[in-house]
VOGU-3710 file (C-alpha; in Angstrom, 3 decimals, decimal comma):
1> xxxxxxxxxx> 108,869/144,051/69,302  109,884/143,001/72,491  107,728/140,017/74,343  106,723/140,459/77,999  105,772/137,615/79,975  104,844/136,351/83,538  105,055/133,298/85,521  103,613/132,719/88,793  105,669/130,161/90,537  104,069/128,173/93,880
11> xxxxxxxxxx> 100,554/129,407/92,551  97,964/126,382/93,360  95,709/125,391/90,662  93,035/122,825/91,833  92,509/121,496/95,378  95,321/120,022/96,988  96,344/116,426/97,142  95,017/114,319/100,144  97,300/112,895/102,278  96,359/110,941/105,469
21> xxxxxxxxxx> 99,293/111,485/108,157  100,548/108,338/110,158  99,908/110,324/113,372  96,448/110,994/113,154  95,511/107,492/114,722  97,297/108,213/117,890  94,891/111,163/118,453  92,341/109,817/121,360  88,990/110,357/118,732  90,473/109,480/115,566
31> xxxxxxxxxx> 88,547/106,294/115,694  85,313/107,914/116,412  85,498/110,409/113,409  86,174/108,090/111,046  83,270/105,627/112,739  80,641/108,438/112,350  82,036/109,469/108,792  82,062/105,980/107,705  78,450/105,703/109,246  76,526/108,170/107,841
41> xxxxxxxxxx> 73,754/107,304/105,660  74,137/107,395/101,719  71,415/108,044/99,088  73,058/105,466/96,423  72,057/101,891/95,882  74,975/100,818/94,022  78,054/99,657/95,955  80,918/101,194/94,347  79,030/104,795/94,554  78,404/104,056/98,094
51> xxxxxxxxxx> 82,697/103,183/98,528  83,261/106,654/96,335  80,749/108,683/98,653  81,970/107,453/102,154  85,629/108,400/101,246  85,342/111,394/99,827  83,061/111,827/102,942  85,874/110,877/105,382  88,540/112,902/103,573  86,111/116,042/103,694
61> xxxxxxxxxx> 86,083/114,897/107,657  89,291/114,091/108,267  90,667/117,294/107,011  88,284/119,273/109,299  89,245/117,226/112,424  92,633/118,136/111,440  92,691/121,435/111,361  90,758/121,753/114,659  92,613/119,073/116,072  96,037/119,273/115,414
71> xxxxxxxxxx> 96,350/123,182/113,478  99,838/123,238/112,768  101,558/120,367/114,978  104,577/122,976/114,816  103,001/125,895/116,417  101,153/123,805/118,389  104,510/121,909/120,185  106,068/125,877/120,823  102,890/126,690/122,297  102,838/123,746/124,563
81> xxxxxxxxxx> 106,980/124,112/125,361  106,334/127,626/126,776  103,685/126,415/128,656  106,032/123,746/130,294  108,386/126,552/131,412  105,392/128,685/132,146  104,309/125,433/134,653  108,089/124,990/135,795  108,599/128,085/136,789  104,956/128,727/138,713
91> xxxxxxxxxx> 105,934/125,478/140,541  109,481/126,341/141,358  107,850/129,971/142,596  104,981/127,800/144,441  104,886/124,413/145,164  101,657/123,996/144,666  101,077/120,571/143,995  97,954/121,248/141,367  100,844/123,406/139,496  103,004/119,452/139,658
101> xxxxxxxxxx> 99,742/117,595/138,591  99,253/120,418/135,471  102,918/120,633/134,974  102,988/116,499/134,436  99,873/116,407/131,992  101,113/119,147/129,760  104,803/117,059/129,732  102,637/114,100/128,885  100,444/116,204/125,807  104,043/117,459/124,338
111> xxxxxxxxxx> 105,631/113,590/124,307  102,633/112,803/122,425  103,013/115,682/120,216  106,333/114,956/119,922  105,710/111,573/118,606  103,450/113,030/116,372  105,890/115,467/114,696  108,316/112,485/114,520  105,839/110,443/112,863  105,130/113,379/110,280
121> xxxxxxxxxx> 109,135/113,981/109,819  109,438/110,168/109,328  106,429/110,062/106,584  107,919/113,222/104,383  111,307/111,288/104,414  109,690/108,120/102,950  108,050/110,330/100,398  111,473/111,980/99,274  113,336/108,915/98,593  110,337/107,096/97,160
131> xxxxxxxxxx> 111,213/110,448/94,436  114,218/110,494/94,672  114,377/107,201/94,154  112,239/107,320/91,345  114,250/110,343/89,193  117,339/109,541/90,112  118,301/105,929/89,494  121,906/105,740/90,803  120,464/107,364/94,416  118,222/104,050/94,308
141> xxxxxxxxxx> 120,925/101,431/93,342  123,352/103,194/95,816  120,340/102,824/98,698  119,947/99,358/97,907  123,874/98,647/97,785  124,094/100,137/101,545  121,085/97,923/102,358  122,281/94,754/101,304  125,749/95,481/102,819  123,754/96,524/106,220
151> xxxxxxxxxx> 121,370/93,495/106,568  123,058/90,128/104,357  120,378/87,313/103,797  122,739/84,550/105,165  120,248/81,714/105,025  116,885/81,109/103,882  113,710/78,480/104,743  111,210/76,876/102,320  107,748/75,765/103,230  109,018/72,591/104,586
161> xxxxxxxx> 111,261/74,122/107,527  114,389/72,889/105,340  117,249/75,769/105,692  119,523/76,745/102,760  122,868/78,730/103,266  124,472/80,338/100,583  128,027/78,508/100,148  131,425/80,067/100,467
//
């Protein structure tokens, strides 16, 4: 009797893993959401239910001012690209020196947004060799070969300002 079976691959079970991204603090009101999160009132006398409340409280927050924040940073940077060309093109047509003033603050949003997506690129790779680092120990040793070759310790200093060099 033959045995039929199914797997669903890349099916979620369960909510999805925080994760705070290293750009978010750039973001002009990042501050301020995580003031008024932080500052809401709490029903709970005990300290350590208070901590537990607040951050799952700012992670509930966080990932709304995401979303209507930032979206998908991706889209978000095309979007504001075509718009620069849109602006270029108006003011090569024009002139007009409000289309220069618009044209310069929408160059200035899509550094920052570039910065941002740089910042998000540069936290994924940390995140892949912290695994790969983890399953695969000859990746890590070989890392940490390169590094030491890269940046030598040539000398050292205790406590006492007294310098040590390592001898030849």
């Amino acid at each position: 009797m033959p045995l039929l079976t199914a797997f669903h691959f890349g099916a979620k079970s369960g909510p999805t893993r925080f994760e705070f991204q290293s750009f978010w603090p750039l973001h002009h009101n990042f501050m301020e959401v995580v003031k008024t999160s932080w500052e809401a009132p709490t029903s709970s006398t005990s300290a350590l239910e208070v901590l537990g409340i607040k951050l799952k409280r700012l992670k509930v927050d966080l990932k709304i001012w995401n979303k209507e924040k930032h979206g998908n940073i991706f889209q978000e940077l095309t979007k504001e690209e075509d718009n620069i060309l849109e602006l270029e093109a108006r003011l090569d047509h024009t002139g007009d020196p409000m289309d220069r003033s618009a044209l310069t603050k929408a160059q200035a949003k899509q550094k920052q947004m570039l910065l941002a997506e740089e910042l998000f690129w540069r936290q994924k790779s940390r995140v892949k060799w912290l695994k790969e680092g983890d399953s695969n120990t000859k990746f890590f040793h070989q890392s940490v070969k390169e590094a030491r070759i890269r940046k030598p310790i040539l000398s050292l200093q205790d406590s006492a300002g007294n310098w040590y060099e390592k001898k030849a």
